[in-house]
C-alpha positions as CSV (number, residue, x, y, z in Angstrom):
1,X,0.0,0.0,0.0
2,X,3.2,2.8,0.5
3,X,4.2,1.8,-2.8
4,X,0.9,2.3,-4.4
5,X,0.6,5.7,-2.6
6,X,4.0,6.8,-3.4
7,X,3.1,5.8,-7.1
8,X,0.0,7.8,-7.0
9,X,2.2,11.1,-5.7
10,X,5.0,10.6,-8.8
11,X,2.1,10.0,-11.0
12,X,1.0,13.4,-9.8
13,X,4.1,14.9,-10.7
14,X,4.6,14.1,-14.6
15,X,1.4,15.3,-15.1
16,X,2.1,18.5,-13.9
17,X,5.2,18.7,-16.0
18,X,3.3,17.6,-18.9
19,X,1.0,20.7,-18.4
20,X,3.6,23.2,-17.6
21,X,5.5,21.7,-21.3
22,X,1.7,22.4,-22.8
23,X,1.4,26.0,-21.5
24,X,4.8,27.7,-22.5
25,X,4.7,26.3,-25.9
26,X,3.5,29.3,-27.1
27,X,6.3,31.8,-25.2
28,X,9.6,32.0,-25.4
29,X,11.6,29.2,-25.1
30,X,14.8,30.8,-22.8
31,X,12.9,33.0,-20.6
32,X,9.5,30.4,-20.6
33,X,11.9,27.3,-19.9
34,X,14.3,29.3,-17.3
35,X,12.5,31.9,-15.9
36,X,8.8,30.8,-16.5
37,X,8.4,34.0,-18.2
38,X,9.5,36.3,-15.1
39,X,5.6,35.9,-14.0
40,X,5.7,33.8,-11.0
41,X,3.4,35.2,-8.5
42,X,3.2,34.9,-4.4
43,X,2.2,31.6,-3.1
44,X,4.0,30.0,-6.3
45,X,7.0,32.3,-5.3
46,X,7.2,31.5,-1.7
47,X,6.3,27.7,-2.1
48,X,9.0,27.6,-5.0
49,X,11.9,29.5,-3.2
50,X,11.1,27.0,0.1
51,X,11.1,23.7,-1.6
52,X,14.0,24.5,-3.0
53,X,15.7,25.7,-0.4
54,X,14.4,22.5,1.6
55,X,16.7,20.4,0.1
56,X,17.7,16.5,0.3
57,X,19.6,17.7,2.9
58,X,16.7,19.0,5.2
59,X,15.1,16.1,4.8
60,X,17.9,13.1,4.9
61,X,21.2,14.7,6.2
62,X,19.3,17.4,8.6
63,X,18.2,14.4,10.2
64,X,21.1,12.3,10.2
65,X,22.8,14.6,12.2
66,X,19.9,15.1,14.7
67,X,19.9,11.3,15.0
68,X,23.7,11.3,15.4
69,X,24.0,14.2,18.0
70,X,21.1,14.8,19.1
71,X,18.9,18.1,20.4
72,X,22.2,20.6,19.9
73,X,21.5,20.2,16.2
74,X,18.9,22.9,17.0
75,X,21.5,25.9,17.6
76,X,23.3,24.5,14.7
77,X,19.8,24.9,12.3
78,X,18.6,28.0,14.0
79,X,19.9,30.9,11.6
80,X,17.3,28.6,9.1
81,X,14.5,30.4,10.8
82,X,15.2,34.6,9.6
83,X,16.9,33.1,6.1
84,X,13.6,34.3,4.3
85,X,13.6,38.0,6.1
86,X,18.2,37.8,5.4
87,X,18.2,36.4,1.9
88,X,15.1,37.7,0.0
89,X,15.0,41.4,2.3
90,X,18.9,41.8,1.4
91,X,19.1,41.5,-2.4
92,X,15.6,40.4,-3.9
93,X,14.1,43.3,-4.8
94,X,17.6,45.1,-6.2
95,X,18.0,41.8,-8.1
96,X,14.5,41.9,-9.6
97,X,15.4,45.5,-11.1
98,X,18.7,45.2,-12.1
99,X,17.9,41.3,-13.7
100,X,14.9,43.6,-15.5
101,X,16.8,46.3,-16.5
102,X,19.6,43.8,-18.1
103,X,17.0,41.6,-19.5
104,X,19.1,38.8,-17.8
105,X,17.6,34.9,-17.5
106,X,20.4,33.9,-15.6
107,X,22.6,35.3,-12.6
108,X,26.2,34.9,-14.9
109,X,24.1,36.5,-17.7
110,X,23.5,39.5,-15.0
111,X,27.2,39.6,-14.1
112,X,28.2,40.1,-18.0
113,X,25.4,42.6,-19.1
114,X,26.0,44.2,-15.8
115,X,29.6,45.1,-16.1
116,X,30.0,44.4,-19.8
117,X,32.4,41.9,-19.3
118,X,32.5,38.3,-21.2
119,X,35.2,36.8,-18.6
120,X,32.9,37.7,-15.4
121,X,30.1,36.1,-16.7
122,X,32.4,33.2,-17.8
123,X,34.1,33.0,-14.3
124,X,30.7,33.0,-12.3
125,X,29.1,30.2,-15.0
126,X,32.3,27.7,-14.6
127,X,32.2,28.6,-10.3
128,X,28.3,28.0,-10.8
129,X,28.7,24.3,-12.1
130,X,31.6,23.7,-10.0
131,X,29.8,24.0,-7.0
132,X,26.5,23.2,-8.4
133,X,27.5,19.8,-9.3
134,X,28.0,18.7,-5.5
135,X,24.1,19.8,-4.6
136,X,23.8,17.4,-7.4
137,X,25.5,14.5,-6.0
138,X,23.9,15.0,-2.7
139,X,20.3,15.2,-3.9
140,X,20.7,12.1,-6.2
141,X,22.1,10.1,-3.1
142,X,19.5,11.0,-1.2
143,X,16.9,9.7,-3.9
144,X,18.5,6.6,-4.1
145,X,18.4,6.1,-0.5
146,X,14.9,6.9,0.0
147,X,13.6,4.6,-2.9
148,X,16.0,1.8,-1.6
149,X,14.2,2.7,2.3
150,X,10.6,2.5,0.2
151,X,11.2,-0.6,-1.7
152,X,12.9,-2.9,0.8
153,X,11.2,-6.1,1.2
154,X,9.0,-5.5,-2.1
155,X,9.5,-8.9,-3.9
156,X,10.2,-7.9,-7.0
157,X,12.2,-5.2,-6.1
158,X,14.5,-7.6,-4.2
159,X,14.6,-9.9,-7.9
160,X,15.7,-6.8,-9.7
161,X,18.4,-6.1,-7.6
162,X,20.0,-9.7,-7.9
163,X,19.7,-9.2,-11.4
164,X,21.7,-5.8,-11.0
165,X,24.2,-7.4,-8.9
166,X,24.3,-10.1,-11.7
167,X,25.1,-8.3,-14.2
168,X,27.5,-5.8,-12.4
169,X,29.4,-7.5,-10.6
170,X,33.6,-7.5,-11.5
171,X,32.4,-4.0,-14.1
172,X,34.8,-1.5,-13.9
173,X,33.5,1.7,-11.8
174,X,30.1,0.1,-11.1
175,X,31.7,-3.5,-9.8
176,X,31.5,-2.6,-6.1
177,X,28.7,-0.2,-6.1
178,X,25.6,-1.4,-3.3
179,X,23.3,-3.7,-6.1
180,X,20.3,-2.0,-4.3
181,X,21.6,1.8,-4.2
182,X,22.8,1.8,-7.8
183,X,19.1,0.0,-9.0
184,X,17.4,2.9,-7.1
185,X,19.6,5.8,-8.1
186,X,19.0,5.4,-12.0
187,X,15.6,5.3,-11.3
188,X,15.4,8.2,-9.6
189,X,17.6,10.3,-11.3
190,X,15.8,9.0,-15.0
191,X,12.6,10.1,-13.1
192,X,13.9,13.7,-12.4
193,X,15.8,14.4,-15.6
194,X,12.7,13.3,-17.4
195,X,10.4,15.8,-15.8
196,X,13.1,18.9,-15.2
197,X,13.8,18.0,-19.5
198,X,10.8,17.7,-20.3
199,X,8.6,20.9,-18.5
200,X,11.2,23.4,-17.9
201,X,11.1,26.2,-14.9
202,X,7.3,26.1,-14.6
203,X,7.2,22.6,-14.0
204,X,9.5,23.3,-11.2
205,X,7.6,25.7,-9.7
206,X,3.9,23.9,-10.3
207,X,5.7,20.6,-8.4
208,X,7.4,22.8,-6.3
209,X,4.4,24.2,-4.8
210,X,3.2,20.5,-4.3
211,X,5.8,19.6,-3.3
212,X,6.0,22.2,-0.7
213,X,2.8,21.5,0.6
214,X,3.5,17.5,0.7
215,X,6.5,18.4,2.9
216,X,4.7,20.5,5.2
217,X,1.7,18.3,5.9
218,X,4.4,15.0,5.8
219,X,6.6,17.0,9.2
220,X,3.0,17.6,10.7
221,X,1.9,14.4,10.8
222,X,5.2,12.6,11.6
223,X,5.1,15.2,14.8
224,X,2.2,14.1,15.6
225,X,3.0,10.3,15.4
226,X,6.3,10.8,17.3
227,X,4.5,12.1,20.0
228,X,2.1,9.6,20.7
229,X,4.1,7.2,20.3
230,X,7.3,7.9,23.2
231,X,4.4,8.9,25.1
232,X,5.2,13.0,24.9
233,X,7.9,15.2,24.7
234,X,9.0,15.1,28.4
235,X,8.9,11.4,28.6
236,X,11.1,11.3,25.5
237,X,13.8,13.5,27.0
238,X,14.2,11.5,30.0
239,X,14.5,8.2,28.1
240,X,17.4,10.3,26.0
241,X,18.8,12.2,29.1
242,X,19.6,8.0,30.0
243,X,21.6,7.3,26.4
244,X,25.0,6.9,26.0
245,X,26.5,6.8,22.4
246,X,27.1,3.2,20.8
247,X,30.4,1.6,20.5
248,X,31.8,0.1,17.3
249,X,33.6,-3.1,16.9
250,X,34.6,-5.4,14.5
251,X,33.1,-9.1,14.8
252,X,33.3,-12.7,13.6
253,X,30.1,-14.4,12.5
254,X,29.7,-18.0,13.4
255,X,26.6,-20.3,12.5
256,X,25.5,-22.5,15.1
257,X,26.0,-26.4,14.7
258,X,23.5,-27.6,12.1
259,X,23.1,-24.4,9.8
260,X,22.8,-24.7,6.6
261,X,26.6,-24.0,4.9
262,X,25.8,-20.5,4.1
263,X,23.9,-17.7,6.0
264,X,23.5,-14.4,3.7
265,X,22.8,-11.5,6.8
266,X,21.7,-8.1,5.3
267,X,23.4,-4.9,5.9
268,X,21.7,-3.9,9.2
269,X,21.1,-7.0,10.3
270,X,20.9,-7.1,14.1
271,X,22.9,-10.2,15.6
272,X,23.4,-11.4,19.6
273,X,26.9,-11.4,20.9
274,X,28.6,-14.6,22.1
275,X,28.5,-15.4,25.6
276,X,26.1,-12.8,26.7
277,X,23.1,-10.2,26.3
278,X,24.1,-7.7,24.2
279,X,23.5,-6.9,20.5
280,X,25.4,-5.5,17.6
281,X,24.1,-4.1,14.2
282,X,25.6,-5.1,10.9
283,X,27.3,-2.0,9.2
284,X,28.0,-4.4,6.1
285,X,26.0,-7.2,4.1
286,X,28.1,-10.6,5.5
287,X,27.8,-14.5,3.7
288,X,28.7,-17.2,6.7
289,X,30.3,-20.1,5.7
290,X,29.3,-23.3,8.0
291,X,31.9,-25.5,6.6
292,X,35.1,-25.2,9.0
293,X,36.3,-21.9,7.2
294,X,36.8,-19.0,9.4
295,X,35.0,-16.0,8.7
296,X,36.1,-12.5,8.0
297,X,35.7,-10.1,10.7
298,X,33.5,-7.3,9.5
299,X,32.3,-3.6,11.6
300,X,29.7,-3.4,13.4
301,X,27.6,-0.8,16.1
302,X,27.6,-2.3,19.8
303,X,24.3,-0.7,21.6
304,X,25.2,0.6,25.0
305,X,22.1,1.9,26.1
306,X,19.5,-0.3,28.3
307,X,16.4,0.6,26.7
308,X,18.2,0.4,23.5
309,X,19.5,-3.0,24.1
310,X,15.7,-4.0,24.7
311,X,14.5,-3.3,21.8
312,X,17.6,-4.4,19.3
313,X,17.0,-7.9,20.8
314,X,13.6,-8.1,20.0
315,X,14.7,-7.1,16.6
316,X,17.7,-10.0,15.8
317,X,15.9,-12.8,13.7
318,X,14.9,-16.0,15.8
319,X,15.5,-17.9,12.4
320,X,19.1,-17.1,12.0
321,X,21.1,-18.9,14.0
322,X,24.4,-16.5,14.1
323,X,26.3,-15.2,16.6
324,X,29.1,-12.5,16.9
325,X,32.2,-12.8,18.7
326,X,34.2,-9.2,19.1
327,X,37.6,-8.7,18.0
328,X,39.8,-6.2,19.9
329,X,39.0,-3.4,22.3
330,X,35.8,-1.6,21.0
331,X,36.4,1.7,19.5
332,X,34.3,4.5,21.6
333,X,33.6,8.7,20.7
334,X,35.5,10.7,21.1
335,X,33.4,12.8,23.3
336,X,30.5,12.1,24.9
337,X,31.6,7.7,25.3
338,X,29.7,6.5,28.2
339,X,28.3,10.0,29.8
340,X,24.5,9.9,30.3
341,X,22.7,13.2,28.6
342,X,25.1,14.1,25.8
343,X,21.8,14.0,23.5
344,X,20.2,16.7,25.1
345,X,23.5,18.8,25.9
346,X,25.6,21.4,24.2
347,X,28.3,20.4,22.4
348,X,26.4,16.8,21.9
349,X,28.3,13.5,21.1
350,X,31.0,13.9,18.6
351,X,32.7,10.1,16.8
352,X,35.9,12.3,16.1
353,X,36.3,15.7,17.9
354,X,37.1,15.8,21.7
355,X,35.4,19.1,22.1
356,X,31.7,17.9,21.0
357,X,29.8,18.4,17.9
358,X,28.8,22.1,18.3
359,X,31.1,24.6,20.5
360,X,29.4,28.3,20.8
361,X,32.0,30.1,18.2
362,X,31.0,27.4,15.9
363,X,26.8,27.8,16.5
364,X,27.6,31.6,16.2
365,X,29.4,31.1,12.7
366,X,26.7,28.6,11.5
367,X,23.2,31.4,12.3
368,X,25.4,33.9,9.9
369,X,26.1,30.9,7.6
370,X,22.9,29.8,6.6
371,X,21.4,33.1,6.3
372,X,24.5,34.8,4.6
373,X,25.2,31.8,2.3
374,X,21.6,31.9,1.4
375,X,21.4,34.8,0.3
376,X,24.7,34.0,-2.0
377,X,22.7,31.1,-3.5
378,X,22.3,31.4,-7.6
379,X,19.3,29.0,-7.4
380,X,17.7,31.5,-5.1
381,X,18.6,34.4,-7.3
382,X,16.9,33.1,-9.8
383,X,13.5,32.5,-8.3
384,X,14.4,36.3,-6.8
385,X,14.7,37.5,-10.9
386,X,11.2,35.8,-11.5
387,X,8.6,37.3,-8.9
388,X,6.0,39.6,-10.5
389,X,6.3,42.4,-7.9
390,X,7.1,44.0,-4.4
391,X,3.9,43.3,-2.8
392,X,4.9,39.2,-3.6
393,X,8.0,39.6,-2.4
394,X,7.3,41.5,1.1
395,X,4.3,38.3,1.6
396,X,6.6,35.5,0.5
397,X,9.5,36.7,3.3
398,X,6.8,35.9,5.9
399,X,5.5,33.1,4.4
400,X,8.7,31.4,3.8
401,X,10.0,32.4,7.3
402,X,6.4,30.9,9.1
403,X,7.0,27.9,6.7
404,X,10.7,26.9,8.2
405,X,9.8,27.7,11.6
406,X,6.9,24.7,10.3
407,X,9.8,22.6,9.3
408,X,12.7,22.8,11.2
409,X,12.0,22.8,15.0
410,X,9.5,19.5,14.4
411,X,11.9,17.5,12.1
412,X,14.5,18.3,15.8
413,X,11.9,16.8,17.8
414,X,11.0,13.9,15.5
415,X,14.5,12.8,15.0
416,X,15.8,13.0,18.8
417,X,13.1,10.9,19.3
418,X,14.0,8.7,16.8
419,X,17.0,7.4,19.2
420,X,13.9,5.5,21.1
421,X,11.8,4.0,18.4
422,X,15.0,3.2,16.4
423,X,18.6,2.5,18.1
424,X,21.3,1.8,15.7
425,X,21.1,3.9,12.7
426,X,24.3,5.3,13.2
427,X,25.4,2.9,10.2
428,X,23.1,4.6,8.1
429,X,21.9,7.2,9.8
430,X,21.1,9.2,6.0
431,X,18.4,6.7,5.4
432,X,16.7,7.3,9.5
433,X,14.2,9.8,7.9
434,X,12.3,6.7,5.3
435,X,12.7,3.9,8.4
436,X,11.3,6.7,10.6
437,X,8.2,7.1,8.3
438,X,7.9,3.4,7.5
439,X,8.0,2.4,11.6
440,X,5.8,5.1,12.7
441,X,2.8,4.2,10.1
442,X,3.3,0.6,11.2
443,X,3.4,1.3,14.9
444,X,0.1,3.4,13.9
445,X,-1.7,0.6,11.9
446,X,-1.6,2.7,9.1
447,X,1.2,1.7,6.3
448,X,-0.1,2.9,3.5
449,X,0.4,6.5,5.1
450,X,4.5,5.3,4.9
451,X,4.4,6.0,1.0
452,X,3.1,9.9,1.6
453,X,5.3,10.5,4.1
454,X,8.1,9.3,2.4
455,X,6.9,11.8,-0.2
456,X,8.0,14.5,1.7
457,X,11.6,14.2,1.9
458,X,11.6,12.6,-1.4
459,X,9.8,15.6,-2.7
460,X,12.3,18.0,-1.1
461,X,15.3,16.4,-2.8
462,X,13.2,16.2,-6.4
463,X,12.2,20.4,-6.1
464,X,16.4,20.9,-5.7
465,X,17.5,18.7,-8.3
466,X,15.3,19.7,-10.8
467,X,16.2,23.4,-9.9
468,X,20.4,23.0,-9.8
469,X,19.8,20.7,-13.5
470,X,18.0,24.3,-14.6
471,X,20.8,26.0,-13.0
472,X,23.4,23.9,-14.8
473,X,22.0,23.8,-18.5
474,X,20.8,27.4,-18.2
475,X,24.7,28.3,-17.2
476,X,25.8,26.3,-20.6
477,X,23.5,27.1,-22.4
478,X,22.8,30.7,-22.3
479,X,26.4,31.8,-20.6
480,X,28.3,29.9,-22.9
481,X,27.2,28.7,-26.0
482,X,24.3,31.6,-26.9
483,X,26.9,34.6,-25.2
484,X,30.5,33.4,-26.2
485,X,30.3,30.3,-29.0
486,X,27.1,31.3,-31.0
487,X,25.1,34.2,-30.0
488,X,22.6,33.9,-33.2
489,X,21.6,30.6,-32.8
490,X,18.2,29.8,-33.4
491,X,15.3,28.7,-30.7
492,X,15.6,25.6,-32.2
493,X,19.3,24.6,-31.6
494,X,18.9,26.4,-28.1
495,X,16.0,23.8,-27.3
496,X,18.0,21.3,-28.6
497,X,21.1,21.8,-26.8
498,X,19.4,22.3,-23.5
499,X,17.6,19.0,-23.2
500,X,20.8,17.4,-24.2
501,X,23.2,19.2,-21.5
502,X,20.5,18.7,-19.1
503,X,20.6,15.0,-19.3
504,X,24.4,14.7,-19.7
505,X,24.6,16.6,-15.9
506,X,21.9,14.3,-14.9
507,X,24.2,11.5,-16.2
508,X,27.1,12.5,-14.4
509,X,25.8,13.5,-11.4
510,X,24.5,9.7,-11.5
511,X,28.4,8.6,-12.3
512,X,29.8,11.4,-9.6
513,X,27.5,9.8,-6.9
514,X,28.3,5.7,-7.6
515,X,30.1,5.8,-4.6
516,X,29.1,8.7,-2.1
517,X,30.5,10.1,0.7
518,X,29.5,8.7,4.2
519,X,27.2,11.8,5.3
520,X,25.0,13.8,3.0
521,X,25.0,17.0,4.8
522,X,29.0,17.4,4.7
523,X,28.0,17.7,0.2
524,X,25.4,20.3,1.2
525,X,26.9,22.3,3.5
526,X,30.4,22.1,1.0
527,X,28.4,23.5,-1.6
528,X,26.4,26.0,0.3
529,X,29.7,27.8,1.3
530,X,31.5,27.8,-1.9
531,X,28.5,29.2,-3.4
532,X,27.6,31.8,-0.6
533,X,31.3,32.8,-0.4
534,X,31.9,33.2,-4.2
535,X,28.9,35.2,-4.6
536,X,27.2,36.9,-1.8
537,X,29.9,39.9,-1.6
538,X,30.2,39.8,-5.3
539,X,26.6,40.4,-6.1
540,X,26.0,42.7,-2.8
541,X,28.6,45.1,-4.7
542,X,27.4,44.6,-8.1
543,X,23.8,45.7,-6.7
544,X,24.3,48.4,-4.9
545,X,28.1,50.3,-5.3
546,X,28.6,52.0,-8.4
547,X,32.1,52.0,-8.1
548,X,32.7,47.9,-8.3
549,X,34.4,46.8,-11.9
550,X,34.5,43.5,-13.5
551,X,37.9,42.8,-11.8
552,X,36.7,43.6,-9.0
553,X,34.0,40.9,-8.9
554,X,36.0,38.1,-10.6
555,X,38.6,39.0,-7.5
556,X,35.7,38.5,-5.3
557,X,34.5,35.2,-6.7
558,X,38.0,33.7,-7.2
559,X,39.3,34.3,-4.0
560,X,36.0,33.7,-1.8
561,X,36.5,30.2,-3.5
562,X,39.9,29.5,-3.2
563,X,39.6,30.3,0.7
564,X,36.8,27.8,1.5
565,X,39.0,25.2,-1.0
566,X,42.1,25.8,0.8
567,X,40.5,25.1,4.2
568,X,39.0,22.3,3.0
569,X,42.1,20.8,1.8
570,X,43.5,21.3,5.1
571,X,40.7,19.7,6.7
572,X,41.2,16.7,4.8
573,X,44.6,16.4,5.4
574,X,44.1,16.9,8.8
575,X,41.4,14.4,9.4
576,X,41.5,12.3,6.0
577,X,37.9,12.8,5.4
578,X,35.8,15.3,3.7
579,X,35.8,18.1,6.6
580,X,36.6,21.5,6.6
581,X,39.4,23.3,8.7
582,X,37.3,25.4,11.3
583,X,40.4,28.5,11.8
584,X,39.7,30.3,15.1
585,X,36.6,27.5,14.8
586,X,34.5,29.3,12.5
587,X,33.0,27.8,9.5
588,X,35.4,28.7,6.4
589,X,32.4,30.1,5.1
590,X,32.9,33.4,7.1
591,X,36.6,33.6,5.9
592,X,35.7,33.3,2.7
593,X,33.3,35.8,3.1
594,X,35.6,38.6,4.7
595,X,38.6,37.4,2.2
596,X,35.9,38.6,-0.5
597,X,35.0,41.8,0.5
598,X,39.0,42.8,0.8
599,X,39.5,41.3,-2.6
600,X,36.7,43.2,-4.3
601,X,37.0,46.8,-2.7
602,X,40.4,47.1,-3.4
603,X,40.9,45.3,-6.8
604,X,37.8,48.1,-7.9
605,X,39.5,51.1,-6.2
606,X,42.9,50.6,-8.7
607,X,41.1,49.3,-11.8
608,X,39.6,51.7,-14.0
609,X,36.0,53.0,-13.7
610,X,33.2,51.5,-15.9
611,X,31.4,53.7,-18.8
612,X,29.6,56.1,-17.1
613,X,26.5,55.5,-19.5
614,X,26.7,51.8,-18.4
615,X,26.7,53.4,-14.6
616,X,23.8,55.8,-15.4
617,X,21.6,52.7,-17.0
618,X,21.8,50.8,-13.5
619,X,21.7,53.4,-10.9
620,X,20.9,56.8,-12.8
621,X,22.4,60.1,-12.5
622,X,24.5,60.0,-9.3
């Protein structure tokens, strides 16, 4: 019943796109298909703008890391609340003129008419898909994880990923891909591309605003199920003020006497441990041989909690006669092993970082950075350049601001909560959002309601990557091939060439993300800052100081990037994973920021002016 529900919803969806393809045939294919005609008006606006900015991230990593650290992810989301009254009240309506006055469809294409500069508007298209291209990966991850979540145990599902397996197994790139991950990212990202190709920027905004409404209603009701099921929010905190964080280990799997030869255990797969009462989780798919060979030890989470324990026993499989014997000394966190209450603290548990997850410098740096790097966002410029007027924008800020307070402060409660209805995610904690929605309509005696939650998150991550593919091909397209490689091509080989860049980034977004990193937010937030610090100061002082030149910009953009890259770098090197370097433990974002503003001030105050008559067209007689 999920499936057929969740059917029903997609169903939902290609129609809309296959109106919205129906309705701008007769317009203009560049502005209809990127800009929906500049005619989008308020509850399209605000729904549009907050789906998209409601990303897989909000709705799979967001969680993950409430899961994972518990109620101090809410100082770490806060800023999310005044990013509507920051980002649109800072630059939407100046954008709207000046993207007007240019006649511009894209934000590069701004940059360019703006300054009358071909390498600006190159520059901020190639730092566009750069950046871009991570969203990308992170949204078709979390597709593919949701689907896999919605389709497990579904019969023919499970015969369709044998025959993946099958036939991909010893393949070069795709050899050691997860059977069930790669069946359910083609189908996903096929899905998207189809739609995005096929209906252009008013399909995005028709199945945003669905989609905005599916999410909404989805976080309601999963409150509401939560609730009633931990018995209340202050019978919840106790039960978490009582958690410690889990251990991992590495284990052998044994079969007992009389087993068949070989056991196949799923990832996940909960499993008692020799000689006593306690359980561990699976963090890999493992085969058991019966026959005298000694099995390979493999990792695994060790539950530490009481309650916890309780309900992972009543969870391990009475028909699978395995048992696990630990190797070594189990590997604890870093901060927060064995203290009671670290889930309803400040800083929270951290795996890697003595000091805790969240310090106060670093809660400070993150309220500026999701408002500040929102507001640097080109897929929020865009939807700025489209609204029909001021009135739409001065309703939309409160409507977009009522609808993340709607969304944020639940999905805390809902996924701190989580830790009681479902201990040992932390293997796969991005996927805790779809087994939340499929164990709550269970608990509830009400499964087919699993498919339309599972609708929410999945229609967050569809309204982004069907914006950031626009994003993309519009950046080719229009910034590159119509401005620099053939400015009279016809509306014919425009079409043309956009439906085939769009699939190709679809394409390798599905190659880029074979093998993804461990946590989807680290993509998001990656990608949020390069973005926000290549282009927040740049377009701040393209808006609104006469005085800023092309160099000046490109200065901006090339060194707000290289500053969030170089501290990256050093992260990596410093940890070996995909982290940033926090200096003075702020988020490089800010330093990127600051290393902007320097760059373009002075960089315009030595190169020459621009035309005066190119001054006087964007802010008049001065």
């Amino acid at each position: 019943m999920a499936l057929v529900s969740f059917g029903i919803y997609l169903a939902f969806v290609f129609l809309l796109a296959i109106l919205a393809n129906r309705v701008g045939k007769s317009k203009s294919f560049v502005s209809e298909y990127f800009l929906g005609s500049k005619s989008i008006g308020l509850w399209a606006f605000a729904l549009t703008y907050a789906a998209t900015a409601a990303s897989g991230g909000s709705f799979m990593g967001f969680p993950s890391l409430i899961y994972t650290h518990g109620w101090v992810v809410a100082w770490w989301i806060a800023g999310y609340m005044v990013v509507p009254i920051i980002a649109l009240g800072l630059l939407a309506k100046r954008l709207n003129q000046v993207g007007r006055i240019a006649g511009a469809i894209t934000v590069p294409e701004l940059l360019r008419r703006r300054f009358e500069s071909r390498m600006v508007g190159n520059l901020a298209t190639a730092v566009v898909i750069f950046f871009m291209f991570f969203y990308l990966m992170a949204q078709f991850k979390a597709g593919a994880e949701i689907m896999a979540t919605l389709l497990d145990g579904v019969p023919v599902y499970q015969e369709f990923v044998i025959a993946v397996e099958s036939v991909t197994t010893g393949l070069p790139l795709i050899g050691e891909a997860k059977a069930d991950y790669l069946l359910c990212l083609i189908v996903f990202a096929v899905s998207v591309i189809v739609y995005t190709t096929f209906g252009g920027f008013r399909a995005v905004v028709w199945t945003d605003v669905m989609q905005g409404i599916v999410m909404g209603i989805g976080v309601v009701v999963m409150l509401v199920l939560v609730l009633q099921q931990v018995g209340g929010l202050r019978n919840a905190t106790k039960q978490l003020d009582e958690m410690t964080p889990p251990k991992f280990v590495k284990v052998v799997l044994s079969a007992s006497p009389g087993a068949s030869e070989e056991i196949r255990l799923p990832r996940g797969a909960w499993v008692f441990v020799e000689g006593g009462d306690d359980v561990v989780r699976l963090d890999s798919a493992a085969v058991i041989q019966n026959s005298g060979e000694k099995n390979e030890a493999i990792e695994a989470l060790l539950i530490t909690t009481p309650s916890a324990k309780e309900r992972a026993r009543k969870k391990v499989g009475e028909d699978v006669p395995v048992v696990a014997a630990i190797q070594g000394e189990p590997e604890g966190y870093a901060y927060g092993d064995g203290k009671k209450g670290v889930y309803v603290h400040a800083p929270g548990p951290d795996r890697k970082s003595s000091s805790g997850f969240l310090g106060v410098m670093l809660a400070l740096s993150f309220f500026a950075f999701w408002n500040f790097s929102g507001a640097g966002q080109p897929s929020y410029m865009v939807r700025q350049m489209a609204f029909r007027d001021t009135p739409t924008l001065r309703r939309s800020i409160v409507m977009v601001a009522f609808y993340f307070s709607l969304i944020y402060f639940p999905l805390v409660i809902i996924f701190t909560c989580a830790r009681i209805l479902l201990p040992g995610m932390e293997i796969h904690s991005d996927r805790v959002m779809p087994e939340m929605a499929a164990v709550l309509t269970e608990n509830a005696g009400v499964p087919w309601l699993a498919g339309l939650l599972v609708a929410a998150p999945f229609a967050a991550v569809m309204s982004s990557v069907d914006s950031f593919l626009l994003l993309v091909s519009s950046g080719v397209v229009r910034d590159i091939y119509q401005e620099s490689i053939n400015p009279n091509a016809s509306e014919k080989q425009i079409k043309r060439l956009t439906y085939i860049v769009t699939v190709t980034v679809g394409v390798l977004g599905v190659i880029a993300v074979i093998y993804p990193v461990k946590f989807l937010q680290d993509l998001i937030v990656f990608a949020s800052g390069g973005l926000g610090g290549c282009f927040l100061m740049p377009m701040i002082f393209t808006l609104f100081w006469p005085r800023t030149t092309a160099k000046g910009v490109a200065a901006g953009i090339v060194s707000g990037g290289v500053t969030l890259l170089v501290l990256y770098l050093i992260g990596f090197f410093q940890t070996g994973s995909f982290k940033e370097y926090r200096l003075l433990n702020l988020h490089p974002f800010v330093w990127s920021v600051v290393v902007s503003t320097i760059a373009i001030f002075f960089v315009s105050r030595i190169t020459p002016r621009i035309p005066e008559a190119l001054k006087e067209r964007y802010f008049g007689k001065l």
